[in-house]
KOLKE-855243 format. One record per residue (C-alpha): residue number from 0; x, y, z. Coordinates in nm, 3 decimals, padded with zeros to 5 digits. Each point is the difference from the previous one (the first is absolute). Layout:
<recs>
  num       c1       c2       c3
  NUM        X        Y        Z
...
</recs>
This chain:
<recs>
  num       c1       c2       c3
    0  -00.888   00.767  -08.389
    1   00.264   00.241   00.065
    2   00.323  -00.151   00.121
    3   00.125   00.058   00.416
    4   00.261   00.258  -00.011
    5   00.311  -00.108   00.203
    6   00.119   00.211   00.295
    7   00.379   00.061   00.106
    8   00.170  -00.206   00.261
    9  -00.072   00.286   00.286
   10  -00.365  -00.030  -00.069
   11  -00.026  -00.333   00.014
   12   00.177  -00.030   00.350
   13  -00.140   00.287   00.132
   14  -00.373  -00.161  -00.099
   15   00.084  -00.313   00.142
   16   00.042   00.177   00.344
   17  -00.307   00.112  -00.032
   18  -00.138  -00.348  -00.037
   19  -00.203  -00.047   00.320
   20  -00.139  -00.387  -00.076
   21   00.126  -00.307  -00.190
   22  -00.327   00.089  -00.265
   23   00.228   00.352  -00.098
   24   00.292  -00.157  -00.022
   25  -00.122  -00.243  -00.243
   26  -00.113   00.270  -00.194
   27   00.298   00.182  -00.050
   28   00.168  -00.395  -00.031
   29  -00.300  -00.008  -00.344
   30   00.167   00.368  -00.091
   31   00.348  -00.174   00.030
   32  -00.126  -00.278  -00.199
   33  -00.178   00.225  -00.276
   34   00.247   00.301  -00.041
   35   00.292  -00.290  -00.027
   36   00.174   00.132   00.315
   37  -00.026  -00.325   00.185
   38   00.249  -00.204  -00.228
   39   00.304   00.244   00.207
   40   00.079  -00.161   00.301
   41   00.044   00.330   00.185
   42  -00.399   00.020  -00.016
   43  -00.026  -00.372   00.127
   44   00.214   00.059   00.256
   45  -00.219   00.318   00.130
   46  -00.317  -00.149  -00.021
   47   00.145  -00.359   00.192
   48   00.113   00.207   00.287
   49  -00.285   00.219   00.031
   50  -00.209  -00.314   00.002
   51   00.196  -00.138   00.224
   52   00.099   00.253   00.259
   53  -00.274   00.254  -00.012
   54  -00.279  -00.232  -00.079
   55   00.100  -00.313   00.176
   56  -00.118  -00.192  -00.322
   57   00.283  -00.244   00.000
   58  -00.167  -00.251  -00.283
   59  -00.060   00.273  -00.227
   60   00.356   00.123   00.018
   61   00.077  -00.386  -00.050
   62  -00.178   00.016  -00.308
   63   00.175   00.266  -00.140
   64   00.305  -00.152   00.086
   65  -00.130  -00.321  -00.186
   66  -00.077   00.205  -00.291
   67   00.356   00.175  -00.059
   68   00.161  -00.266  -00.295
   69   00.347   00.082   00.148
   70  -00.004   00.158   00.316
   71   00.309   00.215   00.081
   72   00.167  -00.037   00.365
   73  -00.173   00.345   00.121
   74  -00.328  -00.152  -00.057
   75   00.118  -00.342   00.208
   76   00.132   00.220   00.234
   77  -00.364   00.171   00.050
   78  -00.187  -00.257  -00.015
   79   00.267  -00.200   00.278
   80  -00.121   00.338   00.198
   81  -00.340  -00.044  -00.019
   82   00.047  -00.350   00.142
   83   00.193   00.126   00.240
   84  -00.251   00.253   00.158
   85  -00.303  -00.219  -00.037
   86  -00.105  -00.231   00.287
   87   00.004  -00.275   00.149
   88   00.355   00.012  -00.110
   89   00.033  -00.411   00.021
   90  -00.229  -00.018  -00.282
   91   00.115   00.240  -00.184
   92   00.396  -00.066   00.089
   93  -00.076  -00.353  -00.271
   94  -00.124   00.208  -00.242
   95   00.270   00.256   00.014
   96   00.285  -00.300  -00.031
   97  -00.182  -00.218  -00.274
   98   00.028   00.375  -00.187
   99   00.370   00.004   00.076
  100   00.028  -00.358  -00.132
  101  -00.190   00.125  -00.276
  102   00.242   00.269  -00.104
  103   00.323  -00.270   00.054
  104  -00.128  -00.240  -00.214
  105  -00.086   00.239  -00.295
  106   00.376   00.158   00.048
  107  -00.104   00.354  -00.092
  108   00.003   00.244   00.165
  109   00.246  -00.085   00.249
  110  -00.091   00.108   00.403
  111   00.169   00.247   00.069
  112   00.064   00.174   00.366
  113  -00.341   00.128   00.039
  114  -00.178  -00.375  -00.090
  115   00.205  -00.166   00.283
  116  -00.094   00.171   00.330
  117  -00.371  -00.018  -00.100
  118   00.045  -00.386  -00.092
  119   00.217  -00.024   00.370
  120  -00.303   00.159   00.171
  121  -00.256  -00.315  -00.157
  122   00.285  -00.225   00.120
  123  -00.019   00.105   00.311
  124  -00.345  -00.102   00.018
  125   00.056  -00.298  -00.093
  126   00.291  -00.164   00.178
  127   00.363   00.023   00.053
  128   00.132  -00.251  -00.298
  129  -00.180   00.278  -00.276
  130   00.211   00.243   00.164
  131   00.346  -00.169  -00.026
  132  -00.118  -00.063  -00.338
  133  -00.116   00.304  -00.100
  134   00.329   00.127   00.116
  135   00.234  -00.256  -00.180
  136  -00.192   00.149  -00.331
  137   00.112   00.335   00.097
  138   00.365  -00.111   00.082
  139   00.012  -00.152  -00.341
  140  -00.156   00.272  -00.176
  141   00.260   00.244   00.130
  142  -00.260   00.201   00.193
  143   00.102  -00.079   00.329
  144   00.228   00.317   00.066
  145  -00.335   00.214  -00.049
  146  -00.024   00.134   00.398
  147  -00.392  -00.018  -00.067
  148  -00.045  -00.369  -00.108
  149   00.253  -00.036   00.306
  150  -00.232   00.175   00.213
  151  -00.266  -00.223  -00.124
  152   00.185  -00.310   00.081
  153   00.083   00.091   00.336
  154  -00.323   00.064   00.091
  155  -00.087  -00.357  -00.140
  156   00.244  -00.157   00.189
  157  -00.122   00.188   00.321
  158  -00.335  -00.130   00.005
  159   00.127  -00.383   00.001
  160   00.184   00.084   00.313
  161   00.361   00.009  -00.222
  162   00.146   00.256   00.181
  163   00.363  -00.070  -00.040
  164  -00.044  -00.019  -00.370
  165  -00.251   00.333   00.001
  166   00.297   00.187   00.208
  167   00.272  -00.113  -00.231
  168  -00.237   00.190  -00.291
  169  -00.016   00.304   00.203
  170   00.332   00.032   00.102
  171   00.075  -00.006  -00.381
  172  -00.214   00.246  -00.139
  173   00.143   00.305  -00.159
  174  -00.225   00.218   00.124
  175  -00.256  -00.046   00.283
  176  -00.345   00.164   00.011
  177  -00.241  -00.021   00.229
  178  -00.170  -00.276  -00.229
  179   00.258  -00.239   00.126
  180   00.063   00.137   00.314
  181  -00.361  -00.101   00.089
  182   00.028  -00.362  -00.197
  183   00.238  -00.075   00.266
  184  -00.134   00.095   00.307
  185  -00.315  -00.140  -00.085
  186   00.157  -00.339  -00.034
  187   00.163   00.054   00.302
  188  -00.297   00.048   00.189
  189  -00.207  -00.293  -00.156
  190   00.277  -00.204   00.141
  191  -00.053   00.131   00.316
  192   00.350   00.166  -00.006
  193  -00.195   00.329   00.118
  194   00.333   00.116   00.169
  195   00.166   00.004  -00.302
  196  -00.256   00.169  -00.224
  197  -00.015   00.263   00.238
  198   00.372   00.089  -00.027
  199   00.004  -00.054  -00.335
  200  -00.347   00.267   00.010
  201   00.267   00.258   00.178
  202   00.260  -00.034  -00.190
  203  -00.170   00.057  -00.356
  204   00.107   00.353  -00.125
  205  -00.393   00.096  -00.061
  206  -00.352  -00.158   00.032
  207  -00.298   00.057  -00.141
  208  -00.375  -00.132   00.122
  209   00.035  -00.345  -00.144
  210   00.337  -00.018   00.245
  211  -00.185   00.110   00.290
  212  -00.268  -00.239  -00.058
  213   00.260  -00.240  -00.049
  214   00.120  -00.023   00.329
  215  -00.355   00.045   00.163
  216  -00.108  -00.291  -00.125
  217   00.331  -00.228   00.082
  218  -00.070   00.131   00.348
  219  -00.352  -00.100  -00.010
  220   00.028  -00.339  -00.183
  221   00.253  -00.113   00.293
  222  -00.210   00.128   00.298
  223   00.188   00.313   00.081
  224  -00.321   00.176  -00.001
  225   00.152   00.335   00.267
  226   00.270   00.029  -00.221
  227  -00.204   00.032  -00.310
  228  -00.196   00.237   00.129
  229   00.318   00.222   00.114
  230   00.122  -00.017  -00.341
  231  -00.359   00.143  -00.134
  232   00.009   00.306   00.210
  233   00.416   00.072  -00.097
  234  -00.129   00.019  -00.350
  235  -00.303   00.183   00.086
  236   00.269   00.228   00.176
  237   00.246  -00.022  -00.330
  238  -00.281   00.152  -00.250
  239  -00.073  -00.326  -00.168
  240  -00.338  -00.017  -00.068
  241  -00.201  -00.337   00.065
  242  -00.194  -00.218  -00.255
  243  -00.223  -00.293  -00.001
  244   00.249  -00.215   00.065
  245   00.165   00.154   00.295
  246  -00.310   00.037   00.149
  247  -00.097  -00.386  -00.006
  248   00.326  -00.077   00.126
  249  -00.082   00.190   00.339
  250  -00.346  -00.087   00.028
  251   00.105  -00.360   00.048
  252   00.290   00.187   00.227
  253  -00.276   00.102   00.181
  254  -00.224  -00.272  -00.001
  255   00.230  -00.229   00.159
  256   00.111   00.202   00.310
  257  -00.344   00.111   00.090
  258   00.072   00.342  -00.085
  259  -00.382   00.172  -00.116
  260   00.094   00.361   00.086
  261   00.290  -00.012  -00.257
  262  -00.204  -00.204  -00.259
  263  -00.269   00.246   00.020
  264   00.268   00.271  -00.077
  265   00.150  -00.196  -00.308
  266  -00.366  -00.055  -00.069
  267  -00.035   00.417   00.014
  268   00.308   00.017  -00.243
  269  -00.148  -00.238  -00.224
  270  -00.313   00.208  -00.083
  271   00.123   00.353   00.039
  272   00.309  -00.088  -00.259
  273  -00.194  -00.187  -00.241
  274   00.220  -00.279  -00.026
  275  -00.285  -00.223  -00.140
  276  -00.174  -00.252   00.207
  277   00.135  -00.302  -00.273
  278  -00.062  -00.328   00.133
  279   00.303  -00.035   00.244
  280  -00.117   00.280   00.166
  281  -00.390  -00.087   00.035
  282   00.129  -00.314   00.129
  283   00.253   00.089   00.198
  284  -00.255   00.281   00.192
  285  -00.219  -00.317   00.088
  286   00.276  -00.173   00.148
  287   00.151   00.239   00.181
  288  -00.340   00.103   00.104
  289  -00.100  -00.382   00.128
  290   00.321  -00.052   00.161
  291  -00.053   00.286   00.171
  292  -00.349  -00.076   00.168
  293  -00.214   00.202  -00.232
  294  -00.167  -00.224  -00.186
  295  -00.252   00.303  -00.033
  296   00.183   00.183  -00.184
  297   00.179  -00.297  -00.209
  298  -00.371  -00.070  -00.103
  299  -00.070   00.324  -00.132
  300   00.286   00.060  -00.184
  301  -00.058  -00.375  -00.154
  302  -00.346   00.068  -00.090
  303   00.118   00.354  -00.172
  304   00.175  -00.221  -00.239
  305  -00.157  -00.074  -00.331
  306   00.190  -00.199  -00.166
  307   00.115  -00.307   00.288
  308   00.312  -00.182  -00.150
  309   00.095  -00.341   00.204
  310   00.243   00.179   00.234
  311  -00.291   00.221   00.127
  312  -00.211  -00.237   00.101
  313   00.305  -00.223   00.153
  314   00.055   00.302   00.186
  315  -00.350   00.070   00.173
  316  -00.045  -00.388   00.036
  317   00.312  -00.030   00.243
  318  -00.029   00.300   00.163
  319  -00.383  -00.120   00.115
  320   00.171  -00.339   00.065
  321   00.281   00.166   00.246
  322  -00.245   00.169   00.192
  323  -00.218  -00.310   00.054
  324  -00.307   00.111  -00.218
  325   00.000  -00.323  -00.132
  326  -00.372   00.009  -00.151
  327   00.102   00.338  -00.186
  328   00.315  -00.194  -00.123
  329  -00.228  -00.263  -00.166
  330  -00.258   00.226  -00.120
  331   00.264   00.219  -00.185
  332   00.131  -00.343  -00.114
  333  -00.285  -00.082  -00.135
  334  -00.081   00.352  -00.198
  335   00.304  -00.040  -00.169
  336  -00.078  -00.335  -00.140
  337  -00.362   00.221  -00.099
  338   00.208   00.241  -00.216
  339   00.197  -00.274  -00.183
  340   00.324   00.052   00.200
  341   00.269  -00.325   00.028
  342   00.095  -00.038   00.348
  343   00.364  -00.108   00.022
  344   00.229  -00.087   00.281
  345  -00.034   00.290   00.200
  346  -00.377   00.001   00.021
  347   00.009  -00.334   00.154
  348   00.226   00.014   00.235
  349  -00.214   00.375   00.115
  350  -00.315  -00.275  -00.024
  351   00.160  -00.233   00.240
  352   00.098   00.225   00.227
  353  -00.354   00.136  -00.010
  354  -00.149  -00.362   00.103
  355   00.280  -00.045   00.262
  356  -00.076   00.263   00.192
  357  -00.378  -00.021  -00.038
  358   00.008  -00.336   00.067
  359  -00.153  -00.126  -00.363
  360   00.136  -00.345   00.003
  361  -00.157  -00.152  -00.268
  362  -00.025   00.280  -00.193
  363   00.334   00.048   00.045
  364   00.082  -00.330  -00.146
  365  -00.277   00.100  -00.292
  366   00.190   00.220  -00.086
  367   00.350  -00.205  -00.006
  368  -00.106  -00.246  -00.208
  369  -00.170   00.284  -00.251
  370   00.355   00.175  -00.060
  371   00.150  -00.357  -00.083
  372  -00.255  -00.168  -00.205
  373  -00.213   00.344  -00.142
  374   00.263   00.260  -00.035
  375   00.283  -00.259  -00.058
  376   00.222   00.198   00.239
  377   00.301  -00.247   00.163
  378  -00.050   00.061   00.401
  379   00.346   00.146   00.145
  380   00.093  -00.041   00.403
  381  -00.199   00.297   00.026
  382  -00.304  -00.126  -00.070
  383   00.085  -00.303   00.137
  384   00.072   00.148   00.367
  385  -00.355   00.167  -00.032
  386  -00.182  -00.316  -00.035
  387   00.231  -00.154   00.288
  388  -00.105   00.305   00.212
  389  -00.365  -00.008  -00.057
  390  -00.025  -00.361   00.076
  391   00.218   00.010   00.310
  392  -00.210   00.292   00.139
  393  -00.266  -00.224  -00.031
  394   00.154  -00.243   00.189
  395  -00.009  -00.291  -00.346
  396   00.330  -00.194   00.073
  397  -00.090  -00.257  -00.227
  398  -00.097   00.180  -00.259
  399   00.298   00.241   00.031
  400   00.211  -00.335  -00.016
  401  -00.129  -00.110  -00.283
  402   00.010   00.324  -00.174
  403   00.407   00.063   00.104
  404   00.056  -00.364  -00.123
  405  -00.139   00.039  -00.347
  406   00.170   00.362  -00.080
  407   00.206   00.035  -00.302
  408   00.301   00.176   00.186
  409   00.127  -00.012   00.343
  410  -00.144   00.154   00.280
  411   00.234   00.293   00.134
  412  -00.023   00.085   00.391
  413  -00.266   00.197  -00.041
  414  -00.267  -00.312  -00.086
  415   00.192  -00.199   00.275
  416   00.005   00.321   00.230
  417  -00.382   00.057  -00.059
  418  -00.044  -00.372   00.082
  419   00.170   00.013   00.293
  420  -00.168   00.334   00.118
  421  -00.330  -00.208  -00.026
  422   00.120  -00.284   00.139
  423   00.073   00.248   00.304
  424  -00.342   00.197   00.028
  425  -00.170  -00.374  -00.036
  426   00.231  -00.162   00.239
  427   00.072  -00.290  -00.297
  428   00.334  -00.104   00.165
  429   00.116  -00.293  -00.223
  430  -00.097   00.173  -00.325
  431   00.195   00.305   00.181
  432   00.314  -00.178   00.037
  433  -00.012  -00.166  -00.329
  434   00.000   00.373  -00.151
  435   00.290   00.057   00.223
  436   00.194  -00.247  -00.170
  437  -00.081   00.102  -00.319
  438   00.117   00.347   00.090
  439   00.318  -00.049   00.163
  440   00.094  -00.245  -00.395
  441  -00.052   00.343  -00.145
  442   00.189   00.222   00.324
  443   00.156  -00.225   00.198
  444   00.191   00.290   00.184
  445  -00.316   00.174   00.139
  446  -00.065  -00.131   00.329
  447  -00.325   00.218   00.060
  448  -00.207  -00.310  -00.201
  449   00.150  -00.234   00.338
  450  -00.096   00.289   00.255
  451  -00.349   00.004  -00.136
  452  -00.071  -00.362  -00.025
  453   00.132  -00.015   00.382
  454  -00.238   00.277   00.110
  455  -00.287  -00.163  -00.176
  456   00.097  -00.341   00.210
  457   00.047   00.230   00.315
  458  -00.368   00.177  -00.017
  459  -00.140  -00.367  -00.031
  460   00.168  -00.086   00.322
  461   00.218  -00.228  -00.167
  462   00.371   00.019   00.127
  463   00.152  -00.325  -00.071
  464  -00.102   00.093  -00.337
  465   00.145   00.330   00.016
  466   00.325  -00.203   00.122
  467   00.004  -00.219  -00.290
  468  -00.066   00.241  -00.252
  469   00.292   00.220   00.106
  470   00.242  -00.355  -00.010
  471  -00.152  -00.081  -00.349
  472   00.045   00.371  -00.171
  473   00.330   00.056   00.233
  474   00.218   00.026  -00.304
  475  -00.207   00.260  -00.145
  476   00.042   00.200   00.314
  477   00.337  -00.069   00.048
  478   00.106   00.107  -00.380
  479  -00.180   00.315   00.064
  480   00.135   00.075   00.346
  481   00.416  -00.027  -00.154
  482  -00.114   00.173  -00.343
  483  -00.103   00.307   00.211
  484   00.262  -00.033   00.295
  485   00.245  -00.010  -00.350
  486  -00.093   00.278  -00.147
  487  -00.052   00.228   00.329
  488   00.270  -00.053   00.221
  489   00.278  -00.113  -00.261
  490   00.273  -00.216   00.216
</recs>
């Protein structure tokens, strides 16, 4: 058997970009093996990334990893990468730091300032100590004067809301790029400083798309939905050319003021640009669609999609819920279970909505107990005020009662606000009041909860009640009265 003959260094890389499946690329790994080219680390570190990157075969680039005896820091530093750009990132963030654990212990190599912002990103995922941790190592190391693994600290500290600290590392770079230009306003605008991300959105010296989205999507995220989409058409306007991301961003812009003729444009842009309908697109397209009214077209766009991820069917199901097609709701509910999809929070609270408005009581409460005992999902107050609005609108005091007294957290004005709401169309006085009082522990300075209970009293016919609730709620009134007098006519 005549031996393989080796090829040179530009061969093999130029054959491995020709590798089209994980089968090719373990042939040309055998070659490696065979022609003795595999024992250089050079050819490791090729085939780890293209397994990794191009093939999105993250445990066979493990496995070379695992293989390597002594792996240099470049190969650490690609297979941190591939971590990195693999999802979910949660998961893979542990992975990523038991590797960099790996690599202290051992002692050699040393991270250098390419390890550190990758390892900061899988902190970030994590939680805030790994970051201050992460960055003591880098202190200590002497690495902390590198503007990138500053860059990549500052963005850490942005997404825990530490925006005094994050500032303090932008003010002190060397040199800013747009990299941390963007860091910073987009921790500005997840902590609803919007105001301040947009100046600091002026001020930088250029932008690029991820910039633009940047600032769309603080806009969005805090309700500012106009202004979003008046910062979409100035980069339209500037040449910048939208991607998937943008788009999303404005199709939720959309959804939530009402606005179909614009979504239908962005919609347009979308297909005609060929900025790929990813997920966050499909999904946002149904939403903005439902929200919208056309539940038509949501539907058809939903049932073009082949491969229905979680969000997509969260999507349709509360869109159908919004728009009171309550037996749609359930049915799409229920073909999702069909295709082996875990509902989570979301879906329910679509579900419950879906049974409020059709008026599915017990199904309603089906369903409830389901999510906590089958899906092991905790119940939040959103779920919660559901339940609490299904069985008021079905006029079940006691059981909504019984159902407020055994929650896990407190209920927020809106259960006592849907109680009392009942309590009103039902003409349950006593149970109404009692709902006042709980309302005015949680507000005492809104008055309107006295006014209401007094008009209930008044369309009874019952005005020495009336009297007597006004004397027993008078300081409520009275607090209100001098807060507003304060503030509007200052003495």
């Amino acid at each position: 058997m005549s031996p393989v003959p080796p090829i040179s260094h530009g061969d093999f890389v130029a054959t491995l970009h020709c590798c089209a499946t994980l089968a090719h690329l373990k042939q040309l790994h055998a070659h490696a093996v065979v022609t003795g080219r595999a024992a250089a680390q050079t050819t490791t570190f090729h085939l780890l990334r293209f397994a990794s990157l191009r093939l999105s075969c993250l445990p066979y680039a493990r496995r070379l990893f695992d293989a390597t005896p002594s792996p240099n820091v470049f190969l650490y530093s690609a297979m941190l990468s591939a971590y990195a750009a693999a999802s979910p990132a949660q998961e893979h963030a542990q992975d990523s730091l038991a590797l960099f654990l790996r690599m202290l212990r051992r002692g050699r190599p040393a991270p250098n300032q390419f390890v550190y912002p990758l390892v900061l990103r899988a902190a970030c995922a994590i939680s805030f100590q790994l970051v201050r941790s992460i960055h003591c190592h880098a202190y200590r190391d002497g690495f902390y004067g590198h503007d990138v693994i500053r860059t990549s600290l500052l963005d850490g500290y942005s997404r825990y809301g530490m925006m005094g600290d994050a500032r303090k590392l932008f003010d002190g770079l060397t040199e800013r790029n747009v990299v941390s230009w963007t860091a910073l306003m987009s921790g500005y605008a997840r902590a609803g400083k919007v105001g301040d991300a947009i100046v600091l959105f002026e001020r930088m010296p250029q932008r690029d798309v991820a910039a633009w989205n940047a600032v769309i999507a603080g806009c969005t995220q805090n309700g500012l939905f106009a202004e979003s989409v008046g910062i979409f058409r100035r980069m339209v306007h500037e040449g910048f050319r939208p991607n998937g991301t943008t788009v999303s961003c404005l199709l939720s812009a959309c959804g939530h003021l009402g606005i179909l003729k614009i979504g239908k444009v962005i919609h347009g842009y979308a297909w005609r640009s060929c900025v790929g309908f990813g997920s966050s697109v499909v999904n946002g397209l149904i939403d903005m669609y439902g929200k919208c009214g056309n539940l038509v077209e949501a539907k058809w766009i939903f049932d073009e999609v082949s491969d229905r991820g979680l969000t997509t069917w969260n999507s349709l199901i509360n869109c159908l819920a919004l728009h009171g097609c309550s037996e749609s709701a359930i049915s799409a509910f229920n073909a999702m279970i069909n295709e082996g999809v875990q509902p989570d929070e979301v879906t329910f609270v679509g579900l419950l909505n879906a049974c409020t408005h059709g008026g599915f009581v017990d199904e309603g409460l089906r369903y409830f107990e389901q999510m906590c005992d089958e899906h092991q999902i905790e119940p939040e107050i959103e779920h919660y005020g559901c339940v609490v609005d299904l069985l008021c609108r079905a006029g079940r005091f006691q059981d909504v009662m019984n159902f407020i007294n055994d929650m896990k957290v407190q209920p927020d004005e809106v259960i006592w606000g849907s109680l009392l709401n009942a309590c009103r169309i039902h003409r349950h006085l006593e149970l109404a009041e009692y709902a006042i009082r709980k309302l005015l522990d949680l507000n005492s300075n809104n008055a309107n909860y006295v006014v209401m209970l007094a008009n209930l009293y008044s369309e009874g016919g019952f005005w020495e009640e009336v009297r007597k609730r006004y004397r027993l709620f008078a300081y409520a009134s009275i607090r209100l009265y001098f807060t507003t007098s304060v503030r509007t006519y200052p003495l």
